[in-house]
N, C-alpha and C positions, 0 to 999 in steps of 0.2 A: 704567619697564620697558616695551617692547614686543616684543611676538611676535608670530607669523607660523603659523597654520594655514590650509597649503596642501592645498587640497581642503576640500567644506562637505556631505559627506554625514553619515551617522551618526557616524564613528568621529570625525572632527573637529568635531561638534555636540556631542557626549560631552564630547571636550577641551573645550571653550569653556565646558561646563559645570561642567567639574570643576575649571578654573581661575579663574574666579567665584566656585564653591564653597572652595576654599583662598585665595583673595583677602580673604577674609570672616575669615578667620584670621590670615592675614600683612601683608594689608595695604601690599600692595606700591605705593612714591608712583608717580602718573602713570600709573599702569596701561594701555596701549594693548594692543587684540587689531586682527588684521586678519583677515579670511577670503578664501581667494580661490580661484574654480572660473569657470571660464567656462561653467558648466551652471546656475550658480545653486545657490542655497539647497535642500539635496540631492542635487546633483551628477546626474550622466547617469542611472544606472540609475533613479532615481525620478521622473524627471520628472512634474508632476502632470498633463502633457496629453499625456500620452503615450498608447496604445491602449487602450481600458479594461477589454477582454479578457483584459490582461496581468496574471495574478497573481500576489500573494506565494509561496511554500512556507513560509511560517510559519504559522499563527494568528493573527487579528489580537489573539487576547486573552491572544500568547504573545511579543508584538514591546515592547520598551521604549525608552524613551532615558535612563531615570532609575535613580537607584541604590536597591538596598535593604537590610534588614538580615542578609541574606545575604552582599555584597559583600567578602570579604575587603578590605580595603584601610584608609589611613591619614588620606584625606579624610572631612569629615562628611559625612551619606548625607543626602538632600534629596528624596525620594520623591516621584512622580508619579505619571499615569494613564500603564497600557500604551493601545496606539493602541484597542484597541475601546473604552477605559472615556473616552478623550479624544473618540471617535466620538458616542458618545452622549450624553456630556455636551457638546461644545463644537463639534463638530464642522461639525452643520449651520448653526450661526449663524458659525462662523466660511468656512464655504467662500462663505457667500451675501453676507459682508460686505466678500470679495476677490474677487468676479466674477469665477472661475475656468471655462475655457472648457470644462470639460465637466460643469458644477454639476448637472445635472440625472441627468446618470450617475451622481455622484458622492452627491447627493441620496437617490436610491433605493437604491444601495449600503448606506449607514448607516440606513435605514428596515428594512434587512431580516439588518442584521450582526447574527450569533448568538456564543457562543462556540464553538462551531465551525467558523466562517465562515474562510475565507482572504479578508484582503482585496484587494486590487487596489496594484498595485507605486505608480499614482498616487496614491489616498486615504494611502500611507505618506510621499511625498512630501510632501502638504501637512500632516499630520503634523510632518513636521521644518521646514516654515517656519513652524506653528504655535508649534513650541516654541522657533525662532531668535525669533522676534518675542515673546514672553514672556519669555525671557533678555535680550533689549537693552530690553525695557520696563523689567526690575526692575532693571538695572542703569547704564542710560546713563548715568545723575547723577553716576555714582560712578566707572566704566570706559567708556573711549574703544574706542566696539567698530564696526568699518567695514567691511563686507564690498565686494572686488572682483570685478566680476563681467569674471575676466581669467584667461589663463594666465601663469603664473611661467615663465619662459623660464631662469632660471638663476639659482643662488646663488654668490658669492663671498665668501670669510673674508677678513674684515677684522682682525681683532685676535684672541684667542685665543676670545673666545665672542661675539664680532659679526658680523651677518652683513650684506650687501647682496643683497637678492634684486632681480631685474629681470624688468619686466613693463609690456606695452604701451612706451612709452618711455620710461619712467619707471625710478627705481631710489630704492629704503629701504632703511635701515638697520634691522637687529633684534635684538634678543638671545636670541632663541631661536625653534625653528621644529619644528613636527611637520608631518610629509611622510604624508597618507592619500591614494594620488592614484589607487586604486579599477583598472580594468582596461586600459583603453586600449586603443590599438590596436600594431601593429607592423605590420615591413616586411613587404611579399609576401615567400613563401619561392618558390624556382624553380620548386616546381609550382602554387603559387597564380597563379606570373605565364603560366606556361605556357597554363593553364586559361582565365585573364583573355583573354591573344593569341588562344588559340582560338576563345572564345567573340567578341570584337571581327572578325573575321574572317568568319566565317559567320552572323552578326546573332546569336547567341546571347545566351541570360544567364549569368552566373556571379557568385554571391554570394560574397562570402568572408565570413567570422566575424565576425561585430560583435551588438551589442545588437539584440536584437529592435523595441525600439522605432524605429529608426534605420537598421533596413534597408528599402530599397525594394522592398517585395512589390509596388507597381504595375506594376513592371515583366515581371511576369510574369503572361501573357495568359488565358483563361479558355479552359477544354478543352486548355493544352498539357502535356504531358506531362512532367515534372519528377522532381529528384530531391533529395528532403533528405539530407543526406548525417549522421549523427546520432540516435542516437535515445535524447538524455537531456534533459532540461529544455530545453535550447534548442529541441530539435524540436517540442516540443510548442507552445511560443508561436510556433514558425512555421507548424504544423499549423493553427494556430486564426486566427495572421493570416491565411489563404490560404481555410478555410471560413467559420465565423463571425465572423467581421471584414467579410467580401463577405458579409454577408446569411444565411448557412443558420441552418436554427435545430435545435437540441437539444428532443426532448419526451420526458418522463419515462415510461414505463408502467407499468401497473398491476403490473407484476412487477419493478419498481424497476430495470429497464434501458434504457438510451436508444435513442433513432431518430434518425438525422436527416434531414431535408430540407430538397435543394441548394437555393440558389437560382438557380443555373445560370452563376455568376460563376467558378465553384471551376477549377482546372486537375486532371487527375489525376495523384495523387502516387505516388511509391515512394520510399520510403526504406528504410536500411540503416545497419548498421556494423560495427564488428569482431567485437561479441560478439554482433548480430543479435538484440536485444531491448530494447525498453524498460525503462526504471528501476522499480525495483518501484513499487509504489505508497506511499504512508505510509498508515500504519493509522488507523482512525479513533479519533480520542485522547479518552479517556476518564481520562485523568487532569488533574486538576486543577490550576493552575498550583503552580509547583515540586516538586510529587509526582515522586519518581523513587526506581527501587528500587535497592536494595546492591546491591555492586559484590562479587564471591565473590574475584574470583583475579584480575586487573589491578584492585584494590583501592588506592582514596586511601590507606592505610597501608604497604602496601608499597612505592606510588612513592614516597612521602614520603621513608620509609626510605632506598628507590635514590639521589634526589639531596642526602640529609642526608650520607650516606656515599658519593658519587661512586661506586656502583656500577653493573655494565653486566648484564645479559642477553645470551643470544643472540636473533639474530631471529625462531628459531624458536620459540624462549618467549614472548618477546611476541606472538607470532602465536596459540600456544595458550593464551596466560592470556585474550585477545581471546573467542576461539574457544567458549573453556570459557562464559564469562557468557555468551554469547550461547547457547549447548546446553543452560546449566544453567537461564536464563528458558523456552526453548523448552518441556523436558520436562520441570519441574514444571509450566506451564499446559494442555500435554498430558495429564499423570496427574490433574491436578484436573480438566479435562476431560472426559475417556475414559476413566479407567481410576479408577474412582470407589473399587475396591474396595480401591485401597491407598493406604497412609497415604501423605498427602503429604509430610508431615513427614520421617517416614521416608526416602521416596525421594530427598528434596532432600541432609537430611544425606549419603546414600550416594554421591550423585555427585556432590556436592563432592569428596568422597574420591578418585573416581579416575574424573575429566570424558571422558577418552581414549581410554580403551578401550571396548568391546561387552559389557565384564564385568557392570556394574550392568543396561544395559540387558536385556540377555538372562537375569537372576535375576530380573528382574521381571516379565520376561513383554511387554516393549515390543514390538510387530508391525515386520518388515523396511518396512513400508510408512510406520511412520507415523514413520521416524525422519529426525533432520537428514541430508542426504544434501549436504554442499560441492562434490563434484563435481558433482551434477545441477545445484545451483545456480549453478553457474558457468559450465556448458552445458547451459541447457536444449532447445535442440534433441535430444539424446541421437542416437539412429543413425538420424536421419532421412535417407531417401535421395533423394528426387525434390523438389523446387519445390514441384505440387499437394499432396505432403504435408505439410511445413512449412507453410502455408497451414493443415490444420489443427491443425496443432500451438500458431501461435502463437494461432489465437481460441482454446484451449483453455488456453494460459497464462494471456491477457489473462483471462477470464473466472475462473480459477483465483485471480487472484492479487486482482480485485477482491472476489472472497467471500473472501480471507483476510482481507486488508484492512478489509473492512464488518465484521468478529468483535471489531475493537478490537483497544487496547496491553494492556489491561489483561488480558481473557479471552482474546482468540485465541492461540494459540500461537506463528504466525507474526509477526502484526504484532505482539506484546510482545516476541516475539526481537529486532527489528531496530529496536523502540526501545529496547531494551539495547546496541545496536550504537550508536546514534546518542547514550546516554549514558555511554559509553565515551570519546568526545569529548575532555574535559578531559585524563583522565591519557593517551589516546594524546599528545593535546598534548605530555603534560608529558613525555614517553618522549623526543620527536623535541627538545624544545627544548633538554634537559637532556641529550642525548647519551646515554640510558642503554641505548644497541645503537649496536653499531659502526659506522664508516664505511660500511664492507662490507657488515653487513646492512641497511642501511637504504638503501641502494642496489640492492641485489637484492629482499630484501624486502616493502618499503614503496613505494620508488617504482618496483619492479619489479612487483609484482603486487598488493598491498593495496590500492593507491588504489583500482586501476580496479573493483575487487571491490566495497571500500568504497562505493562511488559507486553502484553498479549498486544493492546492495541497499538502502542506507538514506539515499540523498540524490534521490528520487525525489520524482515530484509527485504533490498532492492524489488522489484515486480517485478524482474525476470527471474527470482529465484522460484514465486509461485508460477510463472508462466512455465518454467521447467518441472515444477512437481506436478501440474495438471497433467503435460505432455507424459512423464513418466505413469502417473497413473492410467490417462489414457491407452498407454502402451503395454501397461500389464507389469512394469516394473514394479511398480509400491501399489502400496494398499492401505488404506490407515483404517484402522480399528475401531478408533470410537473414542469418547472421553471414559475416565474412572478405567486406565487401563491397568490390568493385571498379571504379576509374572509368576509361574511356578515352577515343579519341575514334576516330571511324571518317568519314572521308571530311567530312563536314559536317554532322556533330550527336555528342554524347556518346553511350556505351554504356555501360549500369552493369549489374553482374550478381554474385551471392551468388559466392565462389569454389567453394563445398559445389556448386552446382549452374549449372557453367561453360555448361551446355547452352541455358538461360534466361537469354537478353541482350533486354533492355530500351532502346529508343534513345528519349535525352532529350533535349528542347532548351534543357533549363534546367535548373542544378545551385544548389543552395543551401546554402551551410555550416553544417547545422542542429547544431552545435556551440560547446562553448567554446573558443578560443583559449588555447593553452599563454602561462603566463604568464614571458618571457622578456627581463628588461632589456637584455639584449645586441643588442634586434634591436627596443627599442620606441622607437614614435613620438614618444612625450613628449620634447619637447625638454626639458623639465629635467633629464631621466630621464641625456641621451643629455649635456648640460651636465654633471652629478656624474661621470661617467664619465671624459668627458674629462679633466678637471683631475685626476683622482684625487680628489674628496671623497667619492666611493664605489664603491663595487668586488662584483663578483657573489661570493656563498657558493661556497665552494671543498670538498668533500669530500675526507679524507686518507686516504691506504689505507696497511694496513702494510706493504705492498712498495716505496710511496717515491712512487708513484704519485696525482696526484690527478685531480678531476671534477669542473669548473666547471658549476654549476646557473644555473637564468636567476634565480633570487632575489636581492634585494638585501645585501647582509649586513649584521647589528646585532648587538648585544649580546645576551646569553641571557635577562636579567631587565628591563632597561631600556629596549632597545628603540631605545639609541644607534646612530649611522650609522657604520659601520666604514669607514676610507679604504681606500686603496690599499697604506699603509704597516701596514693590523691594528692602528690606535690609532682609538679613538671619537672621533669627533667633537662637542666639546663641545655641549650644549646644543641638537643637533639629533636628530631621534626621525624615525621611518620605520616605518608600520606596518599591519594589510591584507595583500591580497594579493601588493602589491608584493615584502612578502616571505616568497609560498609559496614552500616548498622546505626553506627555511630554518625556517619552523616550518609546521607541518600546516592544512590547512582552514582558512583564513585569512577565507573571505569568510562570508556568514550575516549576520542581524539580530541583535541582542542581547537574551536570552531575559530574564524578570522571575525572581526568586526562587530563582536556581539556581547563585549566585558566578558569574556570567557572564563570562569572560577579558576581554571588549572592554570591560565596564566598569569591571572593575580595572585595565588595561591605560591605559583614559582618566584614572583617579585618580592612577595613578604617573608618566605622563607629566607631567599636569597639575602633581603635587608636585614631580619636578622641574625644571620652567621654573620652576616662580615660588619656589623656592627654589636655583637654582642659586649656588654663588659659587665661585672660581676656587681 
């Protein structure tokens, strides 16, 4: 038997283990694995010498590669260290025994990793060549395991479950193949190429979308005036390439707020974007690994129920069963909080009862002030009217939203809200995968307004990444513009400016796509990507409307449970698996590390793939 995991990041590190781990049980003859990424062991996003500024959004003592006894699934569970427990036990003799080109970074790093530390997107890197090279240590003797450090240029079906994949000049045969091939890039769209002419024209810069690691900040000169165009995770690791990467440094004060000082490398920045605010922050966690609280009303029992019996919701119920756990964490940590004098008990049971109304709130005596307010959330500018006032509006977020933040998951009200948001996770998964809301609203809905909502509140970075953009704004570094941001070009240079406040134009000489790229197989670079296409061995997710009408998404399409490749003709294709981001759209929040302790999707996901490649038969 041989296969083919194409792509060597996590989700295909996972495969490779969990079909070692079922090997051990079936015992399949001649066993070959092959790995292949031309980034290496890790693939792009992790690279281990990549900026060192650059960090996770996980925990590093909340990141795994290994299964536990949580893990629903059918493979045996083979338990390991998450990355801080492999730090500190193996860590530093292993980084000093592979002469990795930035060990000394790397060095201090795990000297001073707490469990609350985020580590560094590189230290997760060597992490997974840590645990590729203990996988082919305990197994070589027995499994033929090769990794190619190449691109797969294209697959051809050979027989009903054989495949030829080709790469470099070369071409193998295999019998099965999991496709994780992580973000990539795609074609300029007309205004990226627009932008690119313009800026090639008048000596400008112009970035477009790509990995922080991998973009050239050199290129842009110190004192010019710039614009990041973004302001959610990508922004920030371009904020930090452009200060602290050229030399400024961060110092803490006595009142637990930061300073900084330039080092006179830095360009001056503005950025912007639609909703003209950064991502919240994440709260600081206080729970312990797999601690997580019930679920009230988009509850593991009722989805269950939904996809035992194929039933559907409207969008707007899934929107309020979301809505309600998130209200109903909020304002019981609020009345144990604040409001000492009533029972908590009490109040929690009450508004489970009836999450939607002002009814429980206002018998209890909750203040207009201190309640959830979703539209404030959603724009917090509120009726700001001038530029100079947004300026102080948004240090008054930034600083707002890092004291909610420093209160905890556990006691603050806000930050335990929006880590109910962010373990909601699963069953929204299971909502979008299982079809249980119609074409229709999940279209209007979800990829109409939830995401971007979703994203803003609870897919944010560490608090000290907002504690550094306060500090630079303080400092005169950045400047953010406002929501409904806008870019043009005027004679020879860019003009960017808030549309709330058309009066304030800004002229840049340098724009930067401080964002993620929509992820859209129609239009990606990946030649494999754009090879399955062609031939029909796969075909974009199709939404079906009840009018007759459909809506081609850029997601790849698979099966609902397995994860099989869907051709051209809506039949799976045998033996072949596709999964990641490749195919958002199609299922929800595709990309993330995989958590320890908590049924993790990507680790069950890697278990049933694994079980069937190595048990497939025709």
């Amino acid at each position: 038997m041989k296969l083919a995991l194409i792509g060597a990041g996590p989700r295909n590190l996972m495969a490779l283990e969990r079909l070692l781990a079922w090997n051990k049980r079936v015992s399949a003859p001649n066993l070959e694995i092959h790995l292949f990424d031309p980034a290496g062991i890790a693939g792009r996003v992790w690279r281990p010498d990549q900026p060192h500024e650059l960090l996770m959004n996980s925990l590093a003592a909340k990141i795994t590669l290994f299964t536990d006894h949580t893990i629903e699934m059918e493979g045996p569970v083979i338990p390991g260290p998450t990355l801080l427990e492999w730090a500190r036990r193996s860590g530093t003799t292993f980084i000093k025994e592979n002469n990795y080109k930035k060990a000394n970074y790397l060095l201090n790093e795990i000297a001073h990793l707490t469990p609350e530390s985020y580590a560094s997107r590189g230290l997760f890197g060597i992490y997974q060549e840590w645990f590729y090279q203990q996988l082919y240590a305990q197994n070589s003797k027995t499994v033929h395991i090769v990794f190619h450090k190449t691109t797969v240029t294209g697959i051809k079906r050979l027989t009903h479950h054989t495949y030829e994949l080709r790469f470099d000049d070369a071409a193998e045969t295999f019998d099965g193949v999991s496709l994780a091939l992580g973000e990539g890039m795609s074609q300029l769209s007309t205004h990226e190429r627009d932008l690119t002419q313009f800026a090639h024209a008048h000596h400008l810069t112009y970035l477009r979308t790509g990995y922080p690691a991998e973009q050239d900040f050199d290129k842009i000169p110190a004192h010019s005036h710039i614009l990041l165009r973004g302001l959610g995770l990508n922004f920030m690791d371009a904020m930090i390439m452009l200060t602290q990467h050229r030399g400024g440094r961060f110092y803490r004060n006595s009142d637990d707020t930061l300073t900084y000082q330039a080092s006179g490398e830095e360009p001056k920045i503005f950025a912007g974007s639609g909703r003209g605010f950064p991502y919240h922050a994440r709260g600081f966690d206080q729970k312990v690994v797999g601690e997580t609280r019930p679920l009230y009303f988009l509850s593991n029992q009722l989805v269950a129920h939904m996809i035992r019996h194929q039933e559907q919701m409207s969008g707007q119920e899934f929107l309020n069963y979301i809505y309600s756990d998130v209200a109903c964490t909020y304002y019981t940590k609020l009345v144990a909080q604040k409001y000492t004098g009533i029972s908590f008990h009490e109040f929690e049971q009450a508004f489970q009862k009836d999450p939607l109304s002002d009814h429980v709130l206002d018998s209890y005596g909750i203040a207009k002030d201190d309640r959830l307010n979703w539209d404030q959330l959603a724009h917090p500018e509120g009726n700001v009217k001038t530029a100079d006032d947004f300026k102080q509006v948004m240090l008054a977020y930034l600083e707002q939203d890092i004291a909610e933040a420093k209160r905890g998951n556990k006691t603050g009200p806000f930050a335990s809200a929006m880590d109910t948001l962010r373990e909601l996770r699963t069953n929204i998964r299971k909502v979008i995968t299982y079809k249980l809301i119609s074409d229709e609203d999940y279209a209007k809905d979800i990829l109409g307004g939830f995401n971007s909502f979703n994203s803003f509140l609870a897919v944010g970075p560490p608090i000290l990444r907002l504690e550094q953009l306060l500090a630079l704004i303080k400092a005169g570094v950045v400047e953010i513009l406002g929501p409904k941001l806008q870019l043009a070009t005027e004679q020879t240079h860019f003009v960017t400016y808030s549309e709330l406040f058309p009066e304030y134009k800004v002229p840049v000489t340098d724009v930067i796509e401080a964002r993620l790229a929509s992820i859209d197989i129609r239009i990606s670079k990946n030649p494999l990507i754009q090879d399955l296409l062609k031939t029909g061995m796969a075909r974009p997710y199709e939404l079906h409307f009840k009018d007759g009408s459909t809506e081609q998404l850029g997601a790849m399409d698979v099966t609902t449970e397995t994860a099989e490749l869907i051709d051209n003709d809506g039949t799976p294709v045998p033996n072949v698996y596709v999964w990641g981001i490749t195919t958002e759209g199609r299922h929800w929040l595709t990309n993330g590390s995989p958590i320890p302790s908590v049924n993790d999707v990507r680790l069950r996901m890697a278990d049933t793939i694994a079980n069937q490649m190595m048990t497939y038969s025709e």
